[in-house]
LUMPAVO-610250 format. One record per residue (C-alpha): residue number from 0; chain; x, y, z. Coordinates in pm, 1 decimal. Layout:
# LUMPAVO-610250
SITE  seti  zaza        c1        c2        c3
SITE   NUM     A         X         Y         Z
...
***
This chain:
# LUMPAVO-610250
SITE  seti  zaza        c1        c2        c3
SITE     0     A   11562.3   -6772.5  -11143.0
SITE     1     A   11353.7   -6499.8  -11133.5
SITE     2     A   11093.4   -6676.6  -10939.0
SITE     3     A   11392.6   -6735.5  -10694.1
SITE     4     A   11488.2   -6367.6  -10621.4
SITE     5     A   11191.8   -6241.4  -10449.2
SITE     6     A   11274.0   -6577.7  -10160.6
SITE     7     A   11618.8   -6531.2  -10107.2
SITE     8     A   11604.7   -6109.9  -10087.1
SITE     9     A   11707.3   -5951.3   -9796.6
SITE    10     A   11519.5   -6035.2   -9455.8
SITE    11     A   11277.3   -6278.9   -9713.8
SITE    12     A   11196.3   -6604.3   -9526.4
SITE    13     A   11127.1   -6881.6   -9767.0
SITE    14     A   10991.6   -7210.6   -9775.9
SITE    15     A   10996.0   -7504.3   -9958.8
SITE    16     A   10664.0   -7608.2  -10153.7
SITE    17     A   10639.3   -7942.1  -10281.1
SITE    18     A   10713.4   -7973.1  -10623.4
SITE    19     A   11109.7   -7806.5  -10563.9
SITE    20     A   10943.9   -7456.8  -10588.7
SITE    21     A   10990.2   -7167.7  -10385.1
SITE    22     A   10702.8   -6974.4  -10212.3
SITE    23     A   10764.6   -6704.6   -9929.9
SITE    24     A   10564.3   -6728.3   -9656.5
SITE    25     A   10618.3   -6395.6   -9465.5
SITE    26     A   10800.1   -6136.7   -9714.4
SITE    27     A   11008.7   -5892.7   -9442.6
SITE    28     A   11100.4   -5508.4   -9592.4
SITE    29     A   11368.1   -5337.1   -9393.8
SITE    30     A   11362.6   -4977.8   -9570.1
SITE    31     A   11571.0   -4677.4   -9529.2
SITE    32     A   11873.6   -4890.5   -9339.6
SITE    33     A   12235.9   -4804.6   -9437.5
SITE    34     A   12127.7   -4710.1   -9817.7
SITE    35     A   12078.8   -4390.3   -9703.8
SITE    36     A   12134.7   -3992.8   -9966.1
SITE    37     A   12418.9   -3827.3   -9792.8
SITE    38     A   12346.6   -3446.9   -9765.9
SITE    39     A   12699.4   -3225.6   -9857.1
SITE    40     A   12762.8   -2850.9   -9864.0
SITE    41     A   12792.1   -2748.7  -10222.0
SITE    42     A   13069.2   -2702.2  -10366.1
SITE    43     A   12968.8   -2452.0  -10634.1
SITE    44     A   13113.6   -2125.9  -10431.9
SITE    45     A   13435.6   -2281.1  -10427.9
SITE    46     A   13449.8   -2394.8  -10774.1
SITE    47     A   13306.7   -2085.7  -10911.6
SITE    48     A   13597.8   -1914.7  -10711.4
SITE    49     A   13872.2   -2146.0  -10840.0
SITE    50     A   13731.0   -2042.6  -11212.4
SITE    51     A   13739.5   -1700.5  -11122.1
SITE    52     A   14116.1   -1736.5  -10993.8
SITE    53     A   14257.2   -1940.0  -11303.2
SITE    54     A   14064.9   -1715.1  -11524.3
SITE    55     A   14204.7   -1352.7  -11371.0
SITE    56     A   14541.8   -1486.9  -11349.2
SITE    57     A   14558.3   -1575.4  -11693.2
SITE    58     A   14397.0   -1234.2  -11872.3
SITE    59     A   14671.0   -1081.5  -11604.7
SITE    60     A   14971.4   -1248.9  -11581.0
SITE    61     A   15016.7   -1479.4  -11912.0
SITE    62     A   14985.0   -1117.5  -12084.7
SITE    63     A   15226.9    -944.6  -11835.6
SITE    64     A   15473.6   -1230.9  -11876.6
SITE    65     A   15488.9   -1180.2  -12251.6
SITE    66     A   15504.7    -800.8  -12240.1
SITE    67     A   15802.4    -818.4  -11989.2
SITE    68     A   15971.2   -1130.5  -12195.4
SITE    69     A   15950.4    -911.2  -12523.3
SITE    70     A   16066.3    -585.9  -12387.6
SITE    71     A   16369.5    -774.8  -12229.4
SITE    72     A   16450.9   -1013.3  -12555.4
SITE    73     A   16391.6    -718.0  -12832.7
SITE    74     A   16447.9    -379.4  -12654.0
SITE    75     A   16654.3    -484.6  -12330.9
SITE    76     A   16850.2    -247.7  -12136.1
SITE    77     A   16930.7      65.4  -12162.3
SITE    78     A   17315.4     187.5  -12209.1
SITE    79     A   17497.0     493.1  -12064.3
SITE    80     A   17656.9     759.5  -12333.1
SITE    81     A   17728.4    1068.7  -12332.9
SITE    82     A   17479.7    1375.0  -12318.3
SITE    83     A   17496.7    1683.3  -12531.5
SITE    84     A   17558.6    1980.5  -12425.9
SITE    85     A   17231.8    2173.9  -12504.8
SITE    86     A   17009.2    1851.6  -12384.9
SITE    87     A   16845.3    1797.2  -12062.8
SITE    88     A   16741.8    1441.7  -12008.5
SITE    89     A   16384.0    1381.5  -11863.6
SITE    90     A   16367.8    1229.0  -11512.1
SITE    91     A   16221.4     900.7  -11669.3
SITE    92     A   16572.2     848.1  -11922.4
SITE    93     A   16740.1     771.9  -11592.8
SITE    94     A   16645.6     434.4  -11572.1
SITE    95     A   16768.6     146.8  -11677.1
SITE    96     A   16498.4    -131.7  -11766.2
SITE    97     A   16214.4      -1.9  -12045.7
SITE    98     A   15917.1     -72.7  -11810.5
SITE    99     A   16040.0     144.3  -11551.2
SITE   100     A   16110.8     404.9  -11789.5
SITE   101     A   15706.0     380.9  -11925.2
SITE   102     A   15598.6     335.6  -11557.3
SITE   103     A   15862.0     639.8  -11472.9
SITE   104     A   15707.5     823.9  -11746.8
SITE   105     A   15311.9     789.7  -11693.7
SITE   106     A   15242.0     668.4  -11371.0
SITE   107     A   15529.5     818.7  -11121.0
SITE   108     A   15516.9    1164.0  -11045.6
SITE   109     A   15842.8    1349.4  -11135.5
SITE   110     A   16082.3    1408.0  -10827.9
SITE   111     A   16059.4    1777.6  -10910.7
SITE   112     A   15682.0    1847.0  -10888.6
SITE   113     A   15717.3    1638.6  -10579.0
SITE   114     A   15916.3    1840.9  -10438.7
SITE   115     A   15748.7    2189.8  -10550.9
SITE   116     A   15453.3    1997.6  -10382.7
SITE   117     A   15655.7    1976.9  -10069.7
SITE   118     A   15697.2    2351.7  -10077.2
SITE   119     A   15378.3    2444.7  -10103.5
SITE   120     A   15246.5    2273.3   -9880.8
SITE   121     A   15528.1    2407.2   -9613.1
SITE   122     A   15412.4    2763.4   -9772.1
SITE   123     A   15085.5    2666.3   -9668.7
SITE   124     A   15146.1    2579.0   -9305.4
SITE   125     A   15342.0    2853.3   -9245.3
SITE   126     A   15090.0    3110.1   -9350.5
SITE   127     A   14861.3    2966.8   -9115.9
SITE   128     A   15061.8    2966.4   -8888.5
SITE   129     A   15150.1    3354.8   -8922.6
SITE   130     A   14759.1    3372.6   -8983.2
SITE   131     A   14710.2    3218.9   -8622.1
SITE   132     A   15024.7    3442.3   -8446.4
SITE   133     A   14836.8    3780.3   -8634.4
SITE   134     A   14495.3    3672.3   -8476.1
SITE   135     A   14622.8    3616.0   -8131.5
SITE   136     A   14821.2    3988.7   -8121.1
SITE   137     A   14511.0    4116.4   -8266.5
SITE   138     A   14297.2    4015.8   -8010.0
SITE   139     A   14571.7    4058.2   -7711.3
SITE   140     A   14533.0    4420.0   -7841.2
SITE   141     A   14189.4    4437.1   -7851.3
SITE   142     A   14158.0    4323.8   -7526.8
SITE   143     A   14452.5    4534.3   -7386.4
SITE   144     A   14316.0    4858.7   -7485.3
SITE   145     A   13960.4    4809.7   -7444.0
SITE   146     A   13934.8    4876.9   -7852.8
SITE   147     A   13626.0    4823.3   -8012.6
SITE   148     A   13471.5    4494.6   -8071.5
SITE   149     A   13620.2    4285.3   -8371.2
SITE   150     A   13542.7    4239.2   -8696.8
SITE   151     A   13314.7    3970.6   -8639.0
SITE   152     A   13031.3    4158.4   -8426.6
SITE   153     A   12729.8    4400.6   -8568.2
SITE   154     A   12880.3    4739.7   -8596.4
SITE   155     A   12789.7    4989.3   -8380.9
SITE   156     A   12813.3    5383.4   -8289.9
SITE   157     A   13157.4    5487.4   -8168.4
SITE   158     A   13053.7    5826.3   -8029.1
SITE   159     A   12864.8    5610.8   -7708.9
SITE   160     A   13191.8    5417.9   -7693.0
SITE   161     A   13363.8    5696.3   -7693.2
SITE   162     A   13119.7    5881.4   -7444.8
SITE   163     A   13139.8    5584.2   -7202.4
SITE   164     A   13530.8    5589.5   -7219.8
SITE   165     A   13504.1    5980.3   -7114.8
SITE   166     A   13232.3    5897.6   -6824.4
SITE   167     A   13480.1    5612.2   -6726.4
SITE   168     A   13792.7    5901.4   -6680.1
SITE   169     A   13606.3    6191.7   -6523.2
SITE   170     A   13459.1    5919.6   -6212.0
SITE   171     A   13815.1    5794.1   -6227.3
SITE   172     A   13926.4    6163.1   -6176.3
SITE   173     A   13641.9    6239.6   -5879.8
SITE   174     A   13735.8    5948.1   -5685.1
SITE   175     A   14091.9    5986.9   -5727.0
SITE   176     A   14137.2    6310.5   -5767.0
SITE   177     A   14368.5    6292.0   -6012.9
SITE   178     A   14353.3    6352.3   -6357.6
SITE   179     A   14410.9    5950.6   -6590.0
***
């Protein structure tokens, strides 16, 4: 048979030899036709991902689950009763559920330094904005009376100042004739 494959192979012409034998007379290759390596994307991003995912989600959530299954089997809710009178509850005893009480304890900020917050920063604004009002009069003063420069220039002599203001009345006083 194995004489036989080599005739009767694909595109082989054969021929009959005397004797019953096979011999192939012209031996026709047809290479690379429909037997052909597909090239595909990888697909090691998105596997790597999807490991990545399943992995995360269970060193986060199967954890979580269990921590919020115990405290909700074995501590469970909280109950009201009565307060004494010398005792101020915290602001995180107000809730209910024990995680919100742990997440009210060291994550939230307390409604009361929220508020001084608040203040502060109201404090703030408002001495700027006094600051701003106190520069503005300043300078509407400055530039009212002819004052000296501000506070922000090189300091200089006040007697020429002063000499210049007195030059300034006395031609104001020749041209007019009247004493400023």
């Amino acid at each position: 048979m194995s004489l036989m494959r080599p005739a009767f192979g694909h595109g082989a012409r054969a021929v009959l030899v005397r004797g019953g034998c096979f011999a192939s007379k012209a031996l026709v290759r047809k290479m690379g036709g429909h037997n052909r390596m597909q090239v595909l994307p990888s697909r090691f991003d998105w596997e790597r991902w999807k490991n990545d995912v399943h992995l995360y989600l269970f060193l986060g959530f199967v954890p979580m689950g269990l921590l919020i299954a115990f405290c909700n089997l074995y501590i469970g809710p909280a109950e009201l009763s009565d307060i004494p009178d010398d005792y101020e509850p915290m602001p995180w005893e107000y809730y209910k559920s024990p995680i919100e009480r742990w997440f009210a304890r060291y994550v939230y900020e307390y409604p009361e330094r929220k508020y001084e917050r608040t203040l502060h920063i109201l404090w703030v604004e408002k001495m700027k904005m006094k600051n701003r009002e106190l520069d503005q009069k300043v300078r509407a003063l400055m530039h009212d009376r002819q004052d000296y420069k501000g506070w922000y220039y090189t300091p200089v002599d006040k007697s020429r100042i002063d000499y210049a203001r007195e030059a300034q009345r006395h031609f104001q006083e020749d041209v007019t004739g009247t004493r400023v």
